[in-house]
LUMPASE-625327 format. One record per atom (N, C-alpha, C, O): residue number from 1; residue in three letters; chain; atom name; y, x, z. Coordinates in steps of 0.05 Angstrom, whole numbers, plus 5000, padded with zeros to 4 digits. Each point is the difference from the previous one (the first is absolute). Layout:
BEGIN
[site NUM, ala, A, CA, [Y, X, Z]] ...
***
This chain:
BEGIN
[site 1, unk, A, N, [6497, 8328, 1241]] [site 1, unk, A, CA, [5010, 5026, 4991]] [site 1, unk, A, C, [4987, 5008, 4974]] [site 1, unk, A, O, [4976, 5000, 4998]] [site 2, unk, A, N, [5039, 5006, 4984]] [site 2, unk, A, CA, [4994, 5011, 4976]] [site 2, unk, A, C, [4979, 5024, 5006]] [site 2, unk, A, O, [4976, 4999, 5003]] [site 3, unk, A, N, [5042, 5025, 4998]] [site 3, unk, A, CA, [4999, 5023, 4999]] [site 3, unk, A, C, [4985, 5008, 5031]] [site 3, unk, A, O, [5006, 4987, 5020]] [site 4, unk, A, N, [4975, 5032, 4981]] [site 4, unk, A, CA, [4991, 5004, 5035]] [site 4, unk, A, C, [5019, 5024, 5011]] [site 4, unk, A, O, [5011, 5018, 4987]] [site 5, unk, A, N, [4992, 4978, 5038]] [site 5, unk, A, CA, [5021, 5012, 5012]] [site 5, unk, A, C, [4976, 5017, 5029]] [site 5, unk, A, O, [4975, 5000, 5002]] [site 6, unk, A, N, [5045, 5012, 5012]] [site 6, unk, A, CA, [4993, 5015, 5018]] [site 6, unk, A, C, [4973, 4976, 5025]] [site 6, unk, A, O, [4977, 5004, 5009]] [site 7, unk, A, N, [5040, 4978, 4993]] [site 7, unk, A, CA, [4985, 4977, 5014]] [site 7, unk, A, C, [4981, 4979, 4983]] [site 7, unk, A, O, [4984, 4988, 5013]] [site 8, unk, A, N, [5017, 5008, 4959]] [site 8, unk, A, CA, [4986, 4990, 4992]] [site 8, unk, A, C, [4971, 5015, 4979]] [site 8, unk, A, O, [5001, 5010, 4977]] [site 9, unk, A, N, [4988, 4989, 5032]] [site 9, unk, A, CA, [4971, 5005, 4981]] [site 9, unk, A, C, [5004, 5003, 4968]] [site 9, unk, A, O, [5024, 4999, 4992]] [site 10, unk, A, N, [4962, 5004, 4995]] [site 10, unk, A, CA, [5003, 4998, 4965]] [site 10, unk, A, C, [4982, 4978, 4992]] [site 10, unk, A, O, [5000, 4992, 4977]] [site 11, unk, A, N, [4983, 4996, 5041]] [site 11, unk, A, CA, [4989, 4972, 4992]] [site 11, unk, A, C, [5009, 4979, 5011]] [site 11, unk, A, O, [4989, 4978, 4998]] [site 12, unk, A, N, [5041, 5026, 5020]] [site 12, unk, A, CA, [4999, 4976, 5012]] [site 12, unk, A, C, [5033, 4987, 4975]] [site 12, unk, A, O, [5010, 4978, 5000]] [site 13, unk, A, N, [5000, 5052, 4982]] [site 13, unk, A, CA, [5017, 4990, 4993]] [site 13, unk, A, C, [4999, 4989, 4965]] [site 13, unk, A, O, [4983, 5011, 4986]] [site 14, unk, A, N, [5030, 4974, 5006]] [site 14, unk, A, CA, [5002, 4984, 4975]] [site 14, unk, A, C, [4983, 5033, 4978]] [site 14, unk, A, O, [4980, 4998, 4986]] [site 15, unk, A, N, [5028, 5014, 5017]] [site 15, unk, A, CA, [4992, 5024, 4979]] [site 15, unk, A, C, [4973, 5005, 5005]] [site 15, unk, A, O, [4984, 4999, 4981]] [site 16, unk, A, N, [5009, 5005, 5041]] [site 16, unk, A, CA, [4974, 4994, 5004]] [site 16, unk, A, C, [4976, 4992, 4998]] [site 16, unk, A, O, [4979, 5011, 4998]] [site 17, unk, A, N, [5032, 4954, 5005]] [site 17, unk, A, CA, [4985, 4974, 5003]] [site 17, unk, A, C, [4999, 5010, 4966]] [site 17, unk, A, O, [4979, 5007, 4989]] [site 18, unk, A, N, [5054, 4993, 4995]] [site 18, unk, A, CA, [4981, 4999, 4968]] [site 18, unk, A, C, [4985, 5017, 4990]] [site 18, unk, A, O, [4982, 4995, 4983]] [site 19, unk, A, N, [5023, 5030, 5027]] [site 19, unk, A, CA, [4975, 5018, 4997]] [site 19, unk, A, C, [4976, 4993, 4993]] [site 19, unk, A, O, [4988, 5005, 4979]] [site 20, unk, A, N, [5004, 4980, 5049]] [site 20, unk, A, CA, [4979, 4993, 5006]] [site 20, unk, A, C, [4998, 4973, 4978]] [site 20, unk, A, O, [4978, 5003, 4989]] [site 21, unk, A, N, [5032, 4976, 5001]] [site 21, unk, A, CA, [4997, 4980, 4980]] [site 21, unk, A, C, [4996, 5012, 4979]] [site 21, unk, A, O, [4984, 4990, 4985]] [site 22, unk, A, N, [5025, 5025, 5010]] [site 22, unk, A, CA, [5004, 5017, 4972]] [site 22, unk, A, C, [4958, 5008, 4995]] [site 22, unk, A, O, [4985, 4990, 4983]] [site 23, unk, A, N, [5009, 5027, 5035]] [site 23, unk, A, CA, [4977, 5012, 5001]] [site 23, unk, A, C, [4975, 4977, 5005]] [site 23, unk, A, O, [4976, 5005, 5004]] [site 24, unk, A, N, [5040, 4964, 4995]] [site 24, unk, A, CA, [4984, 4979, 5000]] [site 24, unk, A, C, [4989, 4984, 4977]] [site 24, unk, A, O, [4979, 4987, 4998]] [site 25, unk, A, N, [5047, 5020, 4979]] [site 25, unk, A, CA, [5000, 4999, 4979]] [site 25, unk, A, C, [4989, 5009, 4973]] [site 25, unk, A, O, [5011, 5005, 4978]] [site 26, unk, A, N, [4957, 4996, 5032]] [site 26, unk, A, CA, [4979, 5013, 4985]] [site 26, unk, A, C, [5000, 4982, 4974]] [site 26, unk, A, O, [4995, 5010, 4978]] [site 27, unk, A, N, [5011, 4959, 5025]] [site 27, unk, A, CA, [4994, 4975, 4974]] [site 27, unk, A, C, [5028, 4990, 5014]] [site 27, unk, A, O, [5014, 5005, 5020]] [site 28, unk, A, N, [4986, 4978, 4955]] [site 28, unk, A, CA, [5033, 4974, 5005]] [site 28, unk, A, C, [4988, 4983, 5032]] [site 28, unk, A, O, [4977, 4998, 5008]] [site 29, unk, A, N, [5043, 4995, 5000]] [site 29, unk, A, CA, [4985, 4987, 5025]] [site 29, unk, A, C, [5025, 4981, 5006]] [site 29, unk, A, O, [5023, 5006, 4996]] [site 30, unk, A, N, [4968, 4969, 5015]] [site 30, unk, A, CA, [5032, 4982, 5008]] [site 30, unk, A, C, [5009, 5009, 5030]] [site 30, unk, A, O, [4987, 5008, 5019]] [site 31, unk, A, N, [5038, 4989, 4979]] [site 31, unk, A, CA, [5008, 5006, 5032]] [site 31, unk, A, C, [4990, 4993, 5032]] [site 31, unk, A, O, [5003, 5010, 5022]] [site 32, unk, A, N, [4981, 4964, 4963]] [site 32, unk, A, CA, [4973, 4995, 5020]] [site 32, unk, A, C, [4971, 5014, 5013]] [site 32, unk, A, O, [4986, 4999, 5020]] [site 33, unk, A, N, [5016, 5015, 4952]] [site 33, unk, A, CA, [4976, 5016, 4996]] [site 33, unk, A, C, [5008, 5029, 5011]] [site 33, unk, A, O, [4981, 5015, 5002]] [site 34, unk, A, N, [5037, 4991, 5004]] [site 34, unk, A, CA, [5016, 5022, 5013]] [site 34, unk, A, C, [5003, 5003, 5022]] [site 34, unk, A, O, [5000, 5020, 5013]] [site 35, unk, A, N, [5006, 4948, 4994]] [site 35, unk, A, CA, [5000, 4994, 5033]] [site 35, unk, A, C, [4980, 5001, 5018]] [site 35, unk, A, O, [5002, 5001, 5025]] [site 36, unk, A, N, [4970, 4997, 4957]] [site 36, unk, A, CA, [4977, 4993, 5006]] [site 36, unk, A, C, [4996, 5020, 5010]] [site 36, unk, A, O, [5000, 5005, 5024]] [site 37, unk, A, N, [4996, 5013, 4953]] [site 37, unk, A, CA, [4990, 5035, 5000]] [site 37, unk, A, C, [5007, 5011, 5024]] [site 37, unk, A, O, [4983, 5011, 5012]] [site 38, unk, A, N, [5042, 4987, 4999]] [site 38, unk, A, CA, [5017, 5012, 5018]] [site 38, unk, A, C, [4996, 4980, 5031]] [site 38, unk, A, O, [4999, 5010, 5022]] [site 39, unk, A, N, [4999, 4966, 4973]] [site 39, unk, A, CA, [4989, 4991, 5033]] [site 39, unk, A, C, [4972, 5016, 4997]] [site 39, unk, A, O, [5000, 5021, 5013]] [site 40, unk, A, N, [4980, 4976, 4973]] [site 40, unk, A, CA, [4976, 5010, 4998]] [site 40, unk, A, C, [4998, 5038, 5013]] [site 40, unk, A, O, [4983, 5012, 5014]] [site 41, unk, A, N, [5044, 4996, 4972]] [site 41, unk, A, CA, [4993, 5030, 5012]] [site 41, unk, A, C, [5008, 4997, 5033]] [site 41, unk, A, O, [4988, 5009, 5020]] [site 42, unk, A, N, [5026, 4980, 4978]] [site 42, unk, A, CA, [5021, 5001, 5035]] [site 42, unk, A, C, [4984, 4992, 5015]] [site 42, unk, A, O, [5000, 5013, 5021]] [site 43, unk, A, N, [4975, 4959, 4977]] [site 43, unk, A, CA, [4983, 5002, 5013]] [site 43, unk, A, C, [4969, 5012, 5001]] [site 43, unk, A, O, [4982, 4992, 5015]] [site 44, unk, A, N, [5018, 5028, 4966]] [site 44, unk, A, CA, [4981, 5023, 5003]] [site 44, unk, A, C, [5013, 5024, 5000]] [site 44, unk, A, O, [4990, 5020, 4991]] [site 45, unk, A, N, [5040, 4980, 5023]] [site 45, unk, A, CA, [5008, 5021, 5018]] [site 45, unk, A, C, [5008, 5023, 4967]] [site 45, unk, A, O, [5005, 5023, 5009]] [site 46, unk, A, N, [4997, 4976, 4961]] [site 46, unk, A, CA, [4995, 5012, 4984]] [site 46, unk, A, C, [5032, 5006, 4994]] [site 46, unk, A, O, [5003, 5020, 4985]] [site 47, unk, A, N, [5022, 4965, 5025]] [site 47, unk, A, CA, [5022, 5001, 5004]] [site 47, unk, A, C, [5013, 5002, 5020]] [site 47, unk, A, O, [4998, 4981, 5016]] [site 48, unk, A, N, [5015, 5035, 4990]] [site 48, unk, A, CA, [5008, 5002, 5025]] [site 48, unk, A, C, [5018, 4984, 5014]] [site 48, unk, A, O, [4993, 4994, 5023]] [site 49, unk, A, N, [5023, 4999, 4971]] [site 49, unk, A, CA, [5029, 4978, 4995]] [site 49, unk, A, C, [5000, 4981, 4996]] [site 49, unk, A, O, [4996, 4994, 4976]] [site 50, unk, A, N, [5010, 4974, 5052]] [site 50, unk, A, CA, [5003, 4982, 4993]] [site 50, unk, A, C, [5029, 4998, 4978]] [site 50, unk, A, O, [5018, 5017, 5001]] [site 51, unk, A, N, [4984, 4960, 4980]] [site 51, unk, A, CA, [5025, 4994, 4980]] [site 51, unk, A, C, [4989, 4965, 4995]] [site 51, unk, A, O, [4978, 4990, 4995]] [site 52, unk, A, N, [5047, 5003, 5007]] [site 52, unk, A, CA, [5001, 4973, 4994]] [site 52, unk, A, C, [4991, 4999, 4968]] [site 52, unk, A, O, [4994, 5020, 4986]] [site 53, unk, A, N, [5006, 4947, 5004]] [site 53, unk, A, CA, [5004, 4997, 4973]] [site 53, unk, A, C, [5031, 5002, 4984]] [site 53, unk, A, O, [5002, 5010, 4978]] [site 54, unk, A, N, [5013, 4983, 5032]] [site 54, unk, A, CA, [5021, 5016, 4992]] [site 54, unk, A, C, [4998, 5024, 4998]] [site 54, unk, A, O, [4997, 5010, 4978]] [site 55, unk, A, N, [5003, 5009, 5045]] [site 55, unk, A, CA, [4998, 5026, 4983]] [site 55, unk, A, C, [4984, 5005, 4987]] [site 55, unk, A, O, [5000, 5024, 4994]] [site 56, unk, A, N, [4983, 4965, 4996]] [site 56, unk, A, CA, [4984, 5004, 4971]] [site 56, unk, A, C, [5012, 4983, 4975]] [site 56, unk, A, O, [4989, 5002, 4978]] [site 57, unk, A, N, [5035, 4979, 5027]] [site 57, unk, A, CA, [5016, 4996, 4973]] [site 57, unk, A, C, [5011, 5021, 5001]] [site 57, unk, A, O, [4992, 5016, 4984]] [site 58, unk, A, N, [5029, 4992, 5035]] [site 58, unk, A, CA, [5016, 5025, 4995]] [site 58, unk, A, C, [4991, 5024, 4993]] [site 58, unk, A, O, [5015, 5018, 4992]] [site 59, unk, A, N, [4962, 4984, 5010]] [site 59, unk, A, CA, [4983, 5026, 4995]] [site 59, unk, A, C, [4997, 5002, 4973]] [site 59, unk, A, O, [5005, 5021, 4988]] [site 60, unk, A, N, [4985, 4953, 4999]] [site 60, unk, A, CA, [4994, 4992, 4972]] [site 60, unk, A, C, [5035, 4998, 4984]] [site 60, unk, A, O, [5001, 5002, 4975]] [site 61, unk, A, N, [5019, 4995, 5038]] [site 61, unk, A, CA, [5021, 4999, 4986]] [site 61, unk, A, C, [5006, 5030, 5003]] [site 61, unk, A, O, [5009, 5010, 4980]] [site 62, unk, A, N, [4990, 5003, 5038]] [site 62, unk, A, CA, [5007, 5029, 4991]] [site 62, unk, A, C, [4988, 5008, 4982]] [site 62, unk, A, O, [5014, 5007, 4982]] [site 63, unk, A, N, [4963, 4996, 5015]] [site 63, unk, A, CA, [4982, 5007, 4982]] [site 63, unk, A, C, [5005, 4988, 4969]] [site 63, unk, A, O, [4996, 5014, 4980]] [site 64, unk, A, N, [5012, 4963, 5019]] [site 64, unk, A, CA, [5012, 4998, 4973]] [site 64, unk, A, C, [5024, 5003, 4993]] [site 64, unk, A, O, [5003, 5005, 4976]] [site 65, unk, A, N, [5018, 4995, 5040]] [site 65, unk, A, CA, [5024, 5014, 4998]] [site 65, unk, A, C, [4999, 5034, 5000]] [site 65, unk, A, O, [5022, 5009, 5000]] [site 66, unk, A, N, [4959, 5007, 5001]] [site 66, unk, A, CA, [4998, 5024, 4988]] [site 66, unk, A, C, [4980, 5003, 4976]] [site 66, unk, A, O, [4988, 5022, 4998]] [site 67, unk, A, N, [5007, 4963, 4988]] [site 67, unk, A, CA, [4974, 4986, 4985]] [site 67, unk, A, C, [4976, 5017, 4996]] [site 67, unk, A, O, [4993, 5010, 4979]] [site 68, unk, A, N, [4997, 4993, 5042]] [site 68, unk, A, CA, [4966, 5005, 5007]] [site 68, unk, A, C, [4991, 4969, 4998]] [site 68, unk, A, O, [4978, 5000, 4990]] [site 69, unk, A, N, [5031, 4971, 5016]] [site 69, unk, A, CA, [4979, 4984, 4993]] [site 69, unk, A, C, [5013, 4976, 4983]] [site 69, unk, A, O, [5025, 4998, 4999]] [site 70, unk, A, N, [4958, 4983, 4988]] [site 70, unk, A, CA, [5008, 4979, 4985]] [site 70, unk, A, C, [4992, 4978, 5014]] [site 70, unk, A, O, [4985, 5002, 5019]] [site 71, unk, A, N, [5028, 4966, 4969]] [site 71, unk, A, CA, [4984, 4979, 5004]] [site 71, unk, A, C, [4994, 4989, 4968]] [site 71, unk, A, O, [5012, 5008, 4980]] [site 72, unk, A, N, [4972, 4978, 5022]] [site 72, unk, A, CA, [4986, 4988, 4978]] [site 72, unk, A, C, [4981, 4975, 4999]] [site 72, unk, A, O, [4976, 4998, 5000]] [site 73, unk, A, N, [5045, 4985, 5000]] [site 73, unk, A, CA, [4977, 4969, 4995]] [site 73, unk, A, C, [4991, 5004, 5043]] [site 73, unk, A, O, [4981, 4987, 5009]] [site 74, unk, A, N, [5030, 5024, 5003]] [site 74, unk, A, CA, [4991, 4995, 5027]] [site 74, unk, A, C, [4983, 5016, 5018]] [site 74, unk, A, O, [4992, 4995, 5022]] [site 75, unk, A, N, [5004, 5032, 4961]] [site 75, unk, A, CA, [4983, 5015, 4998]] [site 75, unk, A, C, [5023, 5030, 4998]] [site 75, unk, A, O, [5018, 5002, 4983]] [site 76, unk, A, N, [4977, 5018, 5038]] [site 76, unk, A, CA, [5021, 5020, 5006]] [site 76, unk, A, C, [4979, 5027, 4990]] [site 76, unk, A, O, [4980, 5005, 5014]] [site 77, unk, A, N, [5025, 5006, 4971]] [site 77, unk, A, CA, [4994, 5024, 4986]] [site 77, unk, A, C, [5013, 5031, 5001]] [site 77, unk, A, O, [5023, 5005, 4994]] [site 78, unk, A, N, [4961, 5012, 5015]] [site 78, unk, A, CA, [5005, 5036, 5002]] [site 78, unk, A, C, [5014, 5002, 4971]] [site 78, unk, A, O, [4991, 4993, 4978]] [site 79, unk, A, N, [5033, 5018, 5028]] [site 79, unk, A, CA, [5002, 5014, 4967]] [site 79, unk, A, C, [4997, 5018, 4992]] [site 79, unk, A, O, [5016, 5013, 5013]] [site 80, unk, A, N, [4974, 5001, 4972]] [site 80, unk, A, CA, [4999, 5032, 4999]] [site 80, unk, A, C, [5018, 5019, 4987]] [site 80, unk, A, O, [4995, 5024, 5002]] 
***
């Protein structure tokens, strides 16, 4: 789910999850390094919401399809 609805949470849905990537995005980081960050919170309980790796492409493609982020040489960047 994109958008959170009555039954779904606001971290469990795509808007969410990028939320939360977005606010990960302190330096350029590869989509690995994103994935990392985020098993790392889920298992110190710091995210609430399991999400596959897909939904962290899709998260990252929304996010550049409203262009809050870039890629570059492999490396995904905040824009301001």
């Amino acid at each position: 789910m994109l958008m959170p609805t009555k039954h779904i949470n606001f971290s469990q849905s795509l808007l969410g999850f990028g939320s939360y990537l977005l606010g990960k995005l302190n330096r350029p980081k590869t989509i690995d390094e994103l994935w990392r960050d985020y098993q790392d919170d889920l298992k110190n309980e710091l995210y609430a919401s399991e999400h596959s790796f897909d939904n962290l492409v899709l998260s990252l493609i929304f996010l550049y399809g409203i262009n809050t982020i870039v890629e570059k040489n492999g490396l995904i960047y905040k824009c301001d």
